[in-house]
N, C-alpha and C positions, 0 to 999 in steps of 0.2 A: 504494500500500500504506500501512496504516495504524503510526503508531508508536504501541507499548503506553504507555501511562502509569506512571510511574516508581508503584510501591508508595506510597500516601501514608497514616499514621498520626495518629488520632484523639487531641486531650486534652480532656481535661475538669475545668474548675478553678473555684475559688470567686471572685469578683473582691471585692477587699478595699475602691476607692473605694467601695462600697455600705456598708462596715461589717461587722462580726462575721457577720452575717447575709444579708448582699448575696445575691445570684443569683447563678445557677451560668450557666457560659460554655461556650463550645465552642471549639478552633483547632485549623488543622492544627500536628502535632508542629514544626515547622521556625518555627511563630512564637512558640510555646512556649516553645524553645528560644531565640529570640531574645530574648524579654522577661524569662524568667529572669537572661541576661545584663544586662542594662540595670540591671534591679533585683531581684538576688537574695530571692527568700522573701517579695516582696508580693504576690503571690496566694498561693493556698492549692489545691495541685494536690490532685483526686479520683481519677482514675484518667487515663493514658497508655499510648500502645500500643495504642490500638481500630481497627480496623482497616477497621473501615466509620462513614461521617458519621451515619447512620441509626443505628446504634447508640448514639453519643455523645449525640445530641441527644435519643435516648429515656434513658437514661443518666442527664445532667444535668437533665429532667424532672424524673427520679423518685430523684434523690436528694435529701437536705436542702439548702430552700434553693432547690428546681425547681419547677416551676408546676402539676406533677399534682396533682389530688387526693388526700388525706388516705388513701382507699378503695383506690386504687389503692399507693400507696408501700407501705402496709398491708399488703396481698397480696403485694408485691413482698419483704419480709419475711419474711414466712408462708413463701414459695416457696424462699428461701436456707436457711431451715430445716432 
């Protein structure tokens, strides 16, 4: 029989060695949490709590700072609307 896998939660943050502008990152919440401890407030979190990897990394895409296209972030705006 198989064991379920513990619920595991998505972050999604700016990483700061890049600068003001760096790229945006992905990790599960537990290393998140770990590196906040280390060094409080040097990254720059976007959102926490996602709960699928697939969403995060569409997510950090397509936020400021993600490697989508201009066209797409664009729409993604338009759609929060």
């Amino acid at each position: 029989m198989r064991k379920t896998a513990d619920a595991v939660c998505w972050v999604v943050y700016k990483m700061k060695q890049a600068g003001p502008e760096g790229p945006n990152a992905v990790c599960e919440q537990s290393e998140w949490d770990a590196m906040e401890l280390a060094q409080p407030g040097y990254h720059t979190l976007i959102q926490e709590g996602i709960t699928s990897e697939n969403e995060a990394e569409k997510l950090a895409r397509e936020a400021p700072g993600g490697t989508a296209t201009r066209g797409v972030a664009h729409r993604l705006k338009a759609r929060l609307r």
